[in-house]
Backbone and ligand atoms as CSV (ligand in chain L), in Angstrom:
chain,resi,resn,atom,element,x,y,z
A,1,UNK,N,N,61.398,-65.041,-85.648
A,1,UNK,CA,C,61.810,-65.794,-84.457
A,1,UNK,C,C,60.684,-66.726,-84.018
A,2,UNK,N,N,60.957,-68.140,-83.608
A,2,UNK,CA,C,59.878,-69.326,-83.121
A,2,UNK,C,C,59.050,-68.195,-81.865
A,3,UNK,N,N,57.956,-68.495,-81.836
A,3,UNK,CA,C,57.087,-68.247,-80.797
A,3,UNK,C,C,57.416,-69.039,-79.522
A,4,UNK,N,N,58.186,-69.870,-79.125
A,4,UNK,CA,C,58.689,-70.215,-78.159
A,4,UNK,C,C,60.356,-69.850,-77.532
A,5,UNK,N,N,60.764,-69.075,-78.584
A,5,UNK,CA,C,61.612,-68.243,-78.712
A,5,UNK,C,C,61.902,-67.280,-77.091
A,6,UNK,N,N,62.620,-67.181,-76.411
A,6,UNK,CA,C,62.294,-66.236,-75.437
A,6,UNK,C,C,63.495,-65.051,-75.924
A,7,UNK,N,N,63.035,-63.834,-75.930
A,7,UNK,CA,C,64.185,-62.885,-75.956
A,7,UNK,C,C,65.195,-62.444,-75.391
A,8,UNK,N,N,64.874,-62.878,-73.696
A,8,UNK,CA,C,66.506,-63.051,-73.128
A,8,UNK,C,C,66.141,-64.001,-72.166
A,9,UNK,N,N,66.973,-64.721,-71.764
A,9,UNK,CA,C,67.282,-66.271,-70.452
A,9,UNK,C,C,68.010,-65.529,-69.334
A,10,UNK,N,N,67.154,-65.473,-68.317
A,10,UNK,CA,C,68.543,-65.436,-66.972
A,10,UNK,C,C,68.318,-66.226,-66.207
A,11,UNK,N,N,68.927,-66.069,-65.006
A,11,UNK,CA,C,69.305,-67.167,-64.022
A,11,UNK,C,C,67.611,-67.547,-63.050
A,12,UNK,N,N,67.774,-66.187,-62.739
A,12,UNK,CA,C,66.248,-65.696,-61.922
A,12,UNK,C,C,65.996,-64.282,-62.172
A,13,UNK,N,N,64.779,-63.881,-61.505
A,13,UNK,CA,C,64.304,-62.871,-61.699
A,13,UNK,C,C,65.468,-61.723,-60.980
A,14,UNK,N,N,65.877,-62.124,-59.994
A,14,UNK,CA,C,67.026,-60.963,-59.793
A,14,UNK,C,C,68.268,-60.880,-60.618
A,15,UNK,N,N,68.597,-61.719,-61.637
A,15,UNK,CA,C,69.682,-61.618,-62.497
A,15,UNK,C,C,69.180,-60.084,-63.416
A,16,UNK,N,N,68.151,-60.426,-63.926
A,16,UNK,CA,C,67.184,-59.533,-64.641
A,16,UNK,C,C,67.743,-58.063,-64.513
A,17,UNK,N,N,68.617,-57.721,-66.171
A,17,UNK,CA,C,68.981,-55.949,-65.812
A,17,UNK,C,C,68.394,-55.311,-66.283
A,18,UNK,N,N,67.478,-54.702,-64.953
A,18,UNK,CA,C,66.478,-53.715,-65.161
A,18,UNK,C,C,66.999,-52.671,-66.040
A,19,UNK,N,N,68.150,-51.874,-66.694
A,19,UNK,CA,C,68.531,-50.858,-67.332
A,19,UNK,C,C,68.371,-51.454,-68.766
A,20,UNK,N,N,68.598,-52.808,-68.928
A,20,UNK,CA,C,68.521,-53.452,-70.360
A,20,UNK,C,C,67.602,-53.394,-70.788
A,21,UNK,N,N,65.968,-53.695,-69.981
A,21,UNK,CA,C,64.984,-53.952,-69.868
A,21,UNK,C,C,64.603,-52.228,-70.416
A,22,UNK,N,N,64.704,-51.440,-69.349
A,22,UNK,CA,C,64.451,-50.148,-69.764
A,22,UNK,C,C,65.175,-49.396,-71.168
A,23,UNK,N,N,66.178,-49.802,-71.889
A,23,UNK,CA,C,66.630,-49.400,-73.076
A,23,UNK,C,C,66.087,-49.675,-74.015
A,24,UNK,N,N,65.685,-51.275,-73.922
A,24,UNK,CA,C,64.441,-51.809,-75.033
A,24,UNK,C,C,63.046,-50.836,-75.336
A,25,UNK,N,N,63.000,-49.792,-73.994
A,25,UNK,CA,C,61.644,-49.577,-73.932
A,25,UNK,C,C,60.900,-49.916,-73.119
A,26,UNK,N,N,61.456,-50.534,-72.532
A,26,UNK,CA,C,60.309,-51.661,-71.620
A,26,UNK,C,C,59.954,-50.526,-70.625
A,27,UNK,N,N,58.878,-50.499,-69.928
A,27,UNK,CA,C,58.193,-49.864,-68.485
A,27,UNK,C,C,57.301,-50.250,-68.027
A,28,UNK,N,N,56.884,-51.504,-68.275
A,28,UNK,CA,C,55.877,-53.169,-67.462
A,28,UNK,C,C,56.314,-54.092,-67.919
A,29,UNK,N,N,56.130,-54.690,-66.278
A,29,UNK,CA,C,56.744,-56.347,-66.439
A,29,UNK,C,C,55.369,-57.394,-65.613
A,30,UNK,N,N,55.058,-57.932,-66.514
A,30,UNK,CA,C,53.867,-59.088,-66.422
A,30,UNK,C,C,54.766,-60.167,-66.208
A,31,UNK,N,N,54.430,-60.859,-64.359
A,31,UNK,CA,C,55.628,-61.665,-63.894
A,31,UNK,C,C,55.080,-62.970,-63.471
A,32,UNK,N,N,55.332,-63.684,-63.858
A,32,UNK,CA,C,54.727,-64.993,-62.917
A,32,UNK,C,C,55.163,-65.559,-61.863
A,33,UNK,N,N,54.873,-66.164,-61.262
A,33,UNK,CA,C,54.101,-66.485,-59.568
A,33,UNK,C,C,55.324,-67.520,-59.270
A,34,UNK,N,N,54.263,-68.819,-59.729
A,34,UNK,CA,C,55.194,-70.044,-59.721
A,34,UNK,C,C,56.884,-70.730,-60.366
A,35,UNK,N,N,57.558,-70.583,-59.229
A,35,UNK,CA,C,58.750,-71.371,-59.731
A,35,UNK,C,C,59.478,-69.877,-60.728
A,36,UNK,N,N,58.615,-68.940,-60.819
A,36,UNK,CA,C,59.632,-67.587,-61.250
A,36,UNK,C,C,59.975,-66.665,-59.707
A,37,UNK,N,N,58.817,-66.126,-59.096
A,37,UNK,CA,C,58.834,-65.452,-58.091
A,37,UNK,C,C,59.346,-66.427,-57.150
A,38,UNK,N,N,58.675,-67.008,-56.296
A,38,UNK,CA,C,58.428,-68.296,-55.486
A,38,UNK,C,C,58.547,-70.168,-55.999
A,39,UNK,N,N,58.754,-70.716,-55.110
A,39,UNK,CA,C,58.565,-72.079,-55.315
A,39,UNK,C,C,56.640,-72.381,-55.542
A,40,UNK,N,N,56.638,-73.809,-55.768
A,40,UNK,CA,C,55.032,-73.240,-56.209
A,40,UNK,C,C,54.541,-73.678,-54.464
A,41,UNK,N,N,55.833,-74.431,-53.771
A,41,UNK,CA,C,54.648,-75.157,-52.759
A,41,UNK,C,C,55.327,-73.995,-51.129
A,42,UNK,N,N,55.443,-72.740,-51.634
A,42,UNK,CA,C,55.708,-71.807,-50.879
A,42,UNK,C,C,55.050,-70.336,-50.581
A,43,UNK,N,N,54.655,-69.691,-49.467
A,43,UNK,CA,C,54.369,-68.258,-49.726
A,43,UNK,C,C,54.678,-67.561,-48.749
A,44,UNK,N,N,56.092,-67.602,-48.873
A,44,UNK,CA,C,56.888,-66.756,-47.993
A,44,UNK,C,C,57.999,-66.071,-48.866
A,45,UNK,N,N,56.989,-64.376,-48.646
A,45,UNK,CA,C,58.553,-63.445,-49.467
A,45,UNK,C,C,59.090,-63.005,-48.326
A,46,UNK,N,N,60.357,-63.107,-49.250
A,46,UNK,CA,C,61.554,-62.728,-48.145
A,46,UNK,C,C,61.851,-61.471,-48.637
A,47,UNK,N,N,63.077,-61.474,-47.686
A,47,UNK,CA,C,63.491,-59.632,-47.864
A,47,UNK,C,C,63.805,-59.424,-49.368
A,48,UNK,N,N,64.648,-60.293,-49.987
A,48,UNK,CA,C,65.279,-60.127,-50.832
A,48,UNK,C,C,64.151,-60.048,-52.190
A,49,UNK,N,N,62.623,-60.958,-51.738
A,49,UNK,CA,C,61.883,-60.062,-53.000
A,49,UNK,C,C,61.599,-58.771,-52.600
A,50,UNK,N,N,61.423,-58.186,-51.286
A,50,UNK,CA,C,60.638,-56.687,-50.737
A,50,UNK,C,C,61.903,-55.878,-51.942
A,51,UNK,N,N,62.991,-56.345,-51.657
A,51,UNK,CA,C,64.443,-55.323,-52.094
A,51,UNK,C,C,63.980,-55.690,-53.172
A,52,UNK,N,N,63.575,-56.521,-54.412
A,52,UNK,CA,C,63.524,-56.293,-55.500
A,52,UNK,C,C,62.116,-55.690,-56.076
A,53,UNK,N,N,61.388,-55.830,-55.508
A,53,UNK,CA,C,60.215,-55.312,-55.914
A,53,UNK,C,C,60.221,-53.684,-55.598
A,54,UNK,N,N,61.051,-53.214,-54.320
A,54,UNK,CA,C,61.209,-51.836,-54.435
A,54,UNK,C,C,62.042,-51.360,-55.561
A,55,UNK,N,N,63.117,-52.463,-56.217
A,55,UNK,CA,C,64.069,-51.884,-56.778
A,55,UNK,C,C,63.256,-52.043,-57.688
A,56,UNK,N,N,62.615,-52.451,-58.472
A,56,UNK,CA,C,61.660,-51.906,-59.452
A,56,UNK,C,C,60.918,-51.253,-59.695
A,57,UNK,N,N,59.905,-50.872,-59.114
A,57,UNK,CA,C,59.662,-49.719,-58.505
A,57,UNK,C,C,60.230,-48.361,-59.082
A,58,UNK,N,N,61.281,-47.962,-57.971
A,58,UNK,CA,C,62.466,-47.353,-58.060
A,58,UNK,C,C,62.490,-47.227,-59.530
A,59,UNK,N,N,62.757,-48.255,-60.138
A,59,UNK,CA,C,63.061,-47.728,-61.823
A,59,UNK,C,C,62.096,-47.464,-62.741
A,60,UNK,N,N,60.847,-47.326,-62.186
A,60,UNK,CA,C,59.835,-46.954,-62.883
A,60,UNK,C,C,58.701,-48.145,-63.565
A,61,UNK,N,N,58.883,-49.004,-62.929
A,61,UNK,CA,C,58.854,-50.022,-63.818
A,61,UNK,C,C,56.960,-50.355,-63.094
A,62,UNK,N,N,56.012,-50.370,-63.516
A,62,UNK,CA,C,54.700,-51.336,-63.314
A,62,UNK,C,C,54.682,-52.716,-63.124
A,63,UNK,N,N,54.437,-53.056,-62.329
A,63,UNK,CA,C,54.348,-54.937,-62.432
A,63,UNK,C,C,52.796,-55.101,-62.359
A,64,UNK,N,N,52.487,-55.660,-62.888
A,64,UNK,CA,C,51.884,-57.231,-62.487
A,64,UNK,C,C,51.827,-58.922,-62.669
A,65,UNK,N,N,51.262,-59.019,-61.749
A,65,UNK,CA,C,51.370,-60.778,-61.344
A,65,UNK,C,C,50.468,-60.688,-62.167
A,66,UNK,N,N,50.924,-62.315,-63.344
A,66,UNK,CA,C,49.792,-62.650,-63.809
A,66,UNK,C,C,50.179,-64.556,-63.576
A,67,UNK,N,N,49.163,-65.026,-62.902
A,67,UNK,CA,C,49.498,-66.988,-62.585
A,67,UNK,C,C,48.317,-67.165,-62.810
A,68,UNK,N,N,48.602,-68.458,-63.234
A,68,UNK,CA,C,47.621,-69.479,-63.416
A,68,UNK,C,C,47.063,-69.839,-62.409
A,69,UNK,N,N,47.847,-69.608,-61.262
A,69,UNK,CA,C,47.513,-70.181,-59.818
A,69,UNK,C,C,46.010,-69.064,-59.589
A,70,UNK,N,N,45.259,-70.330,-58.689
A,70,UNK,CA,C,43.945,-69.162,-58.235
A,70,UNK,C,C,43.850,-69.513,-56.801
A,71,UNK,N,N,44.623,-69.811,-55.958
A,71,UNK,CA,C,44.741,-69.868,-54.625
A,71,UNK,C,C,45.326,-68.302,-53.517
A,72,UNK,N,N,44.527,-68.172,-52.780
A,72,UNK,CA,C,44.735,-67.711,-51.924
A,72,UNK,C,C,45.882,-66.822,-51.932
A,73,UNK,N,N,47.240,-67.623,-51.744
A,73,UNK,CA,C,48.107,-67.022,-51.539
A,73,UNK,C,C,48.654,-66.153,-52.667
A,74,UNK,N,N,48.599,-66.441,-53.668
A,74,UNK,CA,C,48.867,-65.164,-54.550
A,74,UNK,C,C,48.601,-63.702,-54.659
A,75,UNK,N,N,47.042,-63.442,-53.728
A,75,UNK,CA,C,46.530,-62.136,-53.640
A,75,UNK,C,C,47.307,-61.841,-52.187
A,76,UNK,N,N,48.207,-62.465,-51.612
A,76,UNK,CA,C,48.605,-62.469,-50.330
A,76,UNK,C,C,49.886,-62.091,-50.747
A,77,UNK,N,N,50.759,-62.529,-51.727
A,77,UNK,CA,C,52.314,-62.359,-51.829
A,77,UNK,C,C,52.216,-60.812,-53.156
A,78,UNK,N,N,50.926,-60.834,-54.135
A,78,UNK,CA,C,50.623,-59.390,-54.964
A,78,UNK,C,C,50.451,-58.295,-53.884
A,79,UNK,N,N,49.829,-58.336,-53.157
A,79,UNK,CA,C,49.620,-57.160,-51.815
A,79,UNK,C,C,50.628,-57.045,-50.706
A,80,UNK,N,N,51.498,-57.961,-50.479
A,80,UNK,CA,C,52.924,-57.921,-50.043
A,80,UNK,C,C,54.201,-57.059,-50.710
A,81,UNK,N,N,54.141,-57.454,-51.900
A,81,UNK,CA,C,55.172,-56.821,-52.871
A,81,UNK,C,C,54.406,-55.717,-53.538
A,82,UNK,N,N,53.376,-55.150,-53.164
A,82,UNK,CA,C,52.658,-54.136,-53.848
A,82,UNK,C,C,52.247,-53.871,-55.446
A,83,UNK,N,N,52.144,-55.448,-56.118
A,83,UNK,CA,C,51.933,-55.187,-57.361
A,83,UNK,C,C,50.402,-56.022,-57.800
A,84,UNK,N,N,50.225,-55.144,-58.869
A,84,UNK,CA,C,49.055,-55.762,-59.333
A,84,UNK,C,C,48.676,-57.453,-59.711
A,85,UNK,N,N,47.387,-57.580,-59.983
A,85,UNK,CA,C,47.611,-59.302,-60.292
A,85,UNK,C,C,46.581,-59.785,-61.512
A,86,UNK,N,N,46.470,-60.417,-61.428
A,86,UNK,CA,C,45.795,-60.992,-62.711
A,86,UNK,C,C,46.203,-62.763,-62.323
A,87,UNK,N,N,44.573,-63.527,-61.642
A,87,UNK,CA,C,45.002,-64.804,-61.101
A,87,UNK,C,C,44.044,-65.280,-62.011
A,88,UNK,N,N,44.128,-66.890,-62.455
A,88,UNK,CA,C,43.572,-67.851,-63.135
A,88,UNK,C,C,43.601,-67.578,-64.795
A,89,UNK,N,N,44.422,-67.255,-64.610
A,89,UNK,CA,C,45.086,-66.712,-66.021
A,89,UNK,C,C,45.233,-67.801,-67.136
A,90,UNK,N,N,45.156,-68.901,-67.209
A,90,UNK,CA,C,45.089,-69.779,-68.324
A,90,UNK,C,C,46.086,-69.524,-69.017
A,91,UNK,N,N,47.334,-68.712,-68.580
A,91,UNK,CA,C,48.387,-68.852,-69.542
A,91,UNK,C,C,48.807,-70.501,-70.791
A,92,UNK,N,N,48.939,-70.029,-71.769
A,92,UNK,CA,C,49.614,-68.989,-72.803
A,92,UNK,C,C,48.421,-68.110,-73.429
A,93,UNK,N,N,46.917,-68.344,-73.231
A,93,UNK,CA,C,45.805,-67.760,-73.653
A,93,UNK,C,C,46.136,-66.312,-73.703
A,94,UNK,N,N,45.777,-64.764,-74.409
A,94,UNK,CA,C,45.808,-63.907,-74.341
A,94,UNK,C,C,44.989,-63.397,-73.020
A,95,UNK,N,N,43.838,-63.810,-72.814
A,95,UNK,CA,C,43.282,-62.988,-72.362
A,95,UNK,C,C,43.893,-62.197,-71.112
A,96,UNK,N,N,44.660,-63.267,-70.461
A,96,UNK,CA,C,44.506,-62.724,-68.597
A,96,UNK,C,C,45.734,-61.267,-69.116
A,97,UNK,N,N,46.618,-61.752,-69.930
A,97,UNK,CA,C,48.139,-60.963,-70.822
A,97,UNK,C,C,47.104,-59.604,-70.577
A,98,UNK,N,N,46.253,-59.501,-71.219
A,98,UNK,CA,C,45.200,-58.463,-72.091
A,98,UNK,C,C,44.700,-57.661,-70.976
A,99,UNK,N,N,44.169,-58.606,-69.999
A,99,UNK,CA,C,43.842,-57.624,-68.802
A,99,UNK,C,C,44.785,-56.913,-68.237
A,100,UNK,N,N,45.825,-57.681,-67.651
A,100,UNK,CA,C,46.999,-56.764,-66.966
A,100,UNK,C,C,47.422,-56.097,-67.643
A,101,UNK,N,N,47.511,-55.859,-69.236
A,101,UNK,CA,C,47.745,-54.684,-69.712
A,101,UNK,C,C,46.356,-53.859,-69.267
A,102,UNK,N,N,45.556,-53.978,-69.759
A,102,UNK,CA,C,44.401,-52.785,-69.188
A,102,UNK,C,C,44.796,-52.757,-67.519
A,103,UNK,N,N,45.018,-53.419,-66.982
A,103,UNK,CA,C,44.737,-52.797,-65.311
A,103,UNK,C,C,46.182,-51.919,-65.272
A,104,UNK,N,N,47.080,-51.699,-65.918
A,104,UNK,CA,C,48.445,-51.025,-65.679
A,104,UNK,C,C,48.207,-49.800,-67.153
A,105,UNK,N,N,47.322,-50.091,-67.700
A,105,UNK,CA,C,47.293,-48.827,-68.965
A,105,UNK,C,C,48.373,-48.911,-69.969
A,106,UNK,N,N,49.381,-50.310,-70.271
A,106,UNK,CA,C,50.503,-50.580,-71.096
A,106,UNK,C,C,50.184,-50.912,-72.258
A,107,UNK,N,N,50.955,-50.583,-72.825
A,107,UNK,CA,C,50.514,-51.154,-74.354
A,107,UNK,C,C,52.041,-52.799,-74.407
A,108,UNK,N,N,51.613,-52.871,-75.387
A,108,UNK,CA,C,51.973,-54.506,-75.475
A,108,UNK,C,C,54.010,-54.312,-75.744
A,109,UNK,N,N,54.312,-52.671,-77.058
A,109,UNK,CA,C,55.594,-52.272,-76.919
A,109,UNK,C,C,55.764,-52.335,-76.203
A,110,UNK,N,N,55.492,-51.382,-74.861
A,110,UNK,CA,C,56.449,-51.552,-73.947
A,110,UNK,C,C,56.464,-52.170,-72.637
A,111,UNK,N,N,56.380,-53.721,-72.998
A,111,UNK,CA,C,56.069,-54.724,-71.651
A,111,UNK,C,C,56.666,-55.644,-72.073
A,112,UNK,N,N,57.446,-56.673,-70.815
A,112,UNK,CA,C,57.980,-57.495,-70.865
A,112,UNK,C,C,57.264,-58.561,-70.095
A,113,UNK,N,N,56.741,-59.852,-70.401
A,113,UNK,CA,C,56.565,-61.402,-69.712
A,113,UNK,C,C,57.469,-61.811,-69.481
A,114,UNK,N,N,57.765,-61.708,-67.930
A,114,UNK,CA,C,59.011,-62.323,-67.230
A,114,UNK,C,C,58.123,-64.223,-66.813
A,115,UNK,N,N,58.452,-65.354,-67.021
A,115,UNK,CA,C,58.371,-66.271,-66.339
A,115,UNK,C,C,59.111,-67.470,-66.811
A,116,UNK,N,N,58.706,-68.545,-65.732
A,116,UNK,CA,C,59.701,-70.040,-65.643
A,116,UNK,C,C,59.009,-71.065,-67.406
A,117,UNK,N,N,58.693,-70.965,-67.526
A,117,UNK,CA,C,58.097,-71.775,-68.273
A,117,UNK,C,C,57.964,-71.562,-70.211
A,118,UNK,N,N,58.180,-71.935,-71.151
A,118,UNK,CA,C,58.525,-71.523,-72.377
A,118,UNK,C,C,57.023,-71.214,-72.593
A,119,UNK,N,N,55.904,-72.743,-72.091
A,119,UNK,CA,C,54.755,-73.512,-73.114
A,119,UNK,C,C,53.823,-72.086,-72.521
A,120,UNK,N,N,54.087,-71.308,-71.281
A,120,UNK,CA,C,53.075,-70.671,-70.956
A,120,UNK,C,C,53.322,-69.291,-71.252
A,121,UNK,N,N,54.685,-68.853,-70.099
A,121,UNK,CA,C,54.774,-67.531,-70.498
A,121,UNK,C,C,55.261,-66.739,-71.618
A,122,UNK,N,N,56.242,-67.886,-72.352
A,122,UNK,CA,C,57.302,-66.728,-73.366
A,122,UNK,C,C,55.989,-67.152,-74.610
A,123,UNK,N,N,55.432,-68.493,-74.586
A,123,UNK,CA,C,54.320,-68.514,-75.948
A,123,UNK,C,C,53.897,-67.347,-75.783
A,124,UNK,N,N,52.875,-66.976,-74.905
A,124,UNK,CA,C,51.706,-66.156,-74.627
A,124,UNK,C,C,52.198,-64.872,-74.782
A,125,UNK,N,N,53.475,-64.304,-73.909
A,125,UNK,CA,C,53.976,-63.371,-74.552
A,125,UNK,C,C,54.572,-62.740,-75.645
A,126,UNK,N,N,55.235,-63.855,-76.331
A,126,UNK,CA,C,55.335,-64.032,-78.237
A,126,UNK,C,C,54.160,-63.513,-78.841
A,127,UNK,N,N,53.257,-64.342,-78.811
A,127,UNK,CA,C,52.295,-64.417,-79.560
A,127,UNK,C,C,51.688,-62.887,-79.458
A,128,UNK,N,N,51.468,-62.320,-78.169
A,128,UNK,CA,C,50.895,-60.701,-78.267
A,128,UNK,C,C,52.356,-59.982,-78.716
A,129,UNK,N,N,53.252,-60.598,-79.159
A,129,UNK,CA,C,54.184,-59.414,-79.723
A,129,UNK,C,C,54.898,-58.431,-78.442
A,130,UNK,N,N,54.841,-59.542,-77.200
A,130,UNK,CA,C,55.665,-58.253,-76.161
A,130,UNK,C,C,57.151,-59.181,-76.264
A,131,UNK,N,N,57.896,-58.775,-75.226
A,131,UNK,CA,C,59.444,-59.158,-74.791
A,131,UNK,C,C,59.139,-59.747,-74.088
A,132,UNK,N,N,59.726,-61.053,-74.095
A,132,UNK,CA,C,60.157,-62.673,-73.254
A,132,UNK,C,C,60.785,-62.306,-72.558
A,133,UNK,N,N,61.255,-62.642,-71.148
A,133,UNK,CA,C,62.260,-63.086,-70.878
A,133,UNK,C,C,61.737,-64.511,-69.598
A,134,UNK,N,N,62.512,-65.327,-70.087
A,134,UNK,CA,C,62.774,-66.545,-69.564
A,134,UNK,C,C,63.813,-66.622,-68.180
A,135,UNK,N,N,63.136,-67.395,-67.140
A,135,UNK,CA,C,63.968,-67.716,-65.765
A,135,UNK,C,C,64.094,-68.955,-65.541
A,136,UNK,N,N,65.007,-69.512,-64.976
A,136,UNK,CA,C,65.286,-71.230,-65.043
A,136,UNK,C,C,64.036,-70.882,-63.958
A,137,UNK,N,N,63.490,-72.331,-63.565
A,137,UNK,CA,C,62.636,-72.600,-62.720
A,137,UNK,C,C,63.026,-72.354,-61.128
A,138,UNK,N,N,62.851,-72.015,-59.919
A,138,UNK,CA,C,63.506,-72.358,-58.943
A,138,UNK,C,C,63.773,-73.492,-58.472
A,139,UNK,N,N,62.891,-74.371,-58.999
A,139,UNK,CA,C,62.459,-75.674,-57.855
A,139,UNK,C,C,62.296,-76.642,-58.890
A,140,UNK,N,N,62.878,-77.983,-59.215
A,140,UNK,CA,C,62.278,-78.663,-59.694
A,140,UNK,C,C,61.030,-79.604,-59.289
A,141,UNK,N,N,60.509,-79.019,-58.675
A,141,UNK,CA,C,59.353,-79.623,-58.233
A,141,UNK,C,C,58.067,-78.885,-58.522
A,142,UNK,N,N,57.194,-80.123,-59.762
A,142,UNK,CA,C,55.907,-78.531,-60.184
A,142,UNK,C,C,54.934,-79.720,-60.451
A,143,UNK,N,N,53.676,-79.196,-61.507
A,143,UNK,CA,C,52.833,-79.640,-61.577
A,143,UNK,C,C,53.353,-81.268,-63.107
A,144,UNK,N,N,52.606,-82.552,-62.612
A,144,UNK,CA,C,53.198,-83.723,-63.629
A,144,UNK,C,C,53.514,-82.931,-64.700
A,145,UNK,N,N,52.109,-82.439,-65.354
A,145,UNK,CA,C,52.409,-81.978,-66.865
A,145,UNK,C,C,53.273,-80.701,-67.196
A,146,UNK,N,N,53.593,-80.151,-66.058
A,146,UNK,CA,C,55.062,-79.578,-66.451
A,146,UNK,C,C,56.142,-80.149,-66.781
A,147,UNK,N,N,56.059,-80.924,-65.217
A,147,UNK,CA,C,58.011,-81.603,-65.614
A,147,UNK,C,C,57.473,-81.897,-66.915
A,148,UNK,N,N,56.636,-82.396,-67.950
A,148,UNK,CA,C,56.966,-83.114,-69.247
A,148,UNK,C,C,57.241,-82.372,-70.465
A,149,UNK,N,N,56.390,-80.989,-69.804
A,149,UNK,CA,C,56.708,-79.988,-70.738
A,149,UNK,C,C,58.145,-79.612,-70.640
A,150,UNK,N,N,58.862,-79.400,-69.370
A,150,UNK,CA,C,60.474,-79.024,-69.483
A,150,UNK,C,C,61.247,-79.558,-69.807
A,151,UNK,N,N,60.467,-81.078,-70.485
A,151,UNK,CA,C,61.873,-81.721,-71.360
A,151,UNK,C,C,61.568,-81.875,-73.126
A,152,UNK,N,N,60.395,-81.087,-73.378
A,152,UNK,CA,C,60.632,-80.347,-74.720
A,152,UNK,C,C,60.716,-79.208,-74.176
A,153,UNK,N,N,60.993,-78.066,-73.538
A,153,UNK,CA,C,61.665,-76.889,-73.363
A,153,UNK,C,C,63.289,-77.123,-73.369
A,154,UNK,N,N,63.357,-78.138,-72.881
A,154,UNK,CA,C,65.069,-78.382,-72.446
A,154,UNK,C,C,65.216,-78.030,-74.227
A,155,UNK,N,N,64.593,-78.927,-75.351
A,155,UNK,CA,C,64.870,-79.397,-76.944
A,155,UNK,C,C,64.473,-77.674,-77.178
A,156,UNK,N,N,64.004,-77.304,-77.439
A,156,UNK,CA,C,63.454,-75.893,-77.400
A,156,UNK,C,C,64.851,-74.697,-77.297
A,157,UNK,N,N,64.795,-74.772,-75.983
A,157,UNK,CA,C,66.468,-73.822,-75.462
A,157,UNK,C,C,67.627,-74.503,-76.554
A,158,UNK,N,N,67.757,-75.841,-76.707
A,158,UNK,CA,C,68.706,-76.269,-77.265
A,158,UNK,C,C,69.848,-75.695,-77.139
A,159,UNK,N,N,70.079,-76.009,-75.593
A,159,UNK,CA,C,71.811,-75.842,-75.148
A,159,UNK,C,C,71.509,-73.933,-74.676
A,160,UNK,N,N,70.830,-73.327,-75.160
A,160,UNK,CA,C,70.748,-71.857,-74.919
A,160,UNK,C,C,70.883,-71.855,-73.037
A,161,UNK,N,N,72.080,-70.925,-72.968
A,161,UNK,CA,C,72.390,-70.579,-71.244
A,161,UNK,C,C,71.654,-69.467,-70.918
A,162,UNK,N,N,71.324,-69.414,-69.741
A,162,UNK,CA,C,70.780,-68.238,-68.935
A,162,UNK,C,C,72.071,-66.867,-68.975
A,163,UNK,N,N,71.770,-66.116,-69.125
A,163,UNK,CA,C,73.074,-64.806,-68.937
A,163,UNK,C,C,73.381,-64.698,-67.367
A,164,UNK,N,N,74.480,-64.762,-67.409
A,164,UNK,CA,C,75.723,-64.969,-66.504
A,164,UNK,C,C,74.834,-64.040,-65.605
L,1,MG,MG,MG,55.691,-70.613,-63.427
């Protein structure tokens, strides 16, 4: 399978079935920040992440945040939703991947890279051999050299839909 390949597409992170996730094996999810969790020019969680971050939780599941972002508010919305972080991450690079596995004790089987972006998160997570899964962006509004990247991601997906 292409290294830009993601192993499953949903809508957003709450489409995401945590039982699917857990059948694979999965029991950590390395999540990104921008335009997966949140908009990037936002840092306000609402109820509806508190309800999902408990509902994960709940299923056993480890998170951590791992963004590129190194501002402020990220150690503000990781300590809100009670999950670990891993900031300035240089995604698709292994390393920051590498830490949040050491700070959660996961091995690479059983973890999933949830984020918006093909070039950062599903590479980076390919490449260490964990489970993709891909979220449309929330916001079309991001950094220049994104939007340019999401129109070779658009060629990339090639027509591939998010699950219902
Ligand atoms: Mg992102």
């Amino acid at each position: 399978m292409s290294l830009f390949a993601p192993d499953l597409y949903y809508r957003d992170v709450f489409a995401i079935e945590l039982d699917a996730l857990a059948d694979r094996g999965v029991e950590f999810l390395l999540v990104d920040l921008d335009n997966t969790l949140l908009p990037r020019d936002t840092n306000v969680v609402t109820d509806r992440h508190r309800e999902w971050a408990l509902a994960v939780a709940a299923r056993g599941f480890g998170v951590c945040l791992v963004s590129n972002n190194w501002h402020d508010r990220v150690n503000r919305v990781a300590d809100e939703l009670g999950f670990q972080l891993v900031s300035k991450a240089v995604k698709p690079l292994p390393f920051a991947f590498l830490r949040a596995l050491s700070l959660l004790d996961a091995k690479r089987r059983q973890t999933a890279v949830v984020g918006d972006q093909v070039f950062t998160d599903v590479l980076g997570g390919n490449t260490l051999g964990m489970l993709t899964v891909l979220v449309q962006p929330i916001s079309g509004a991001d950094l220049p050299h994104t939007l340019l990247l999401r129109r070779l991601e658009q060629r990339i997906l090639a027509g591939r839909a998010p699950l219902p």
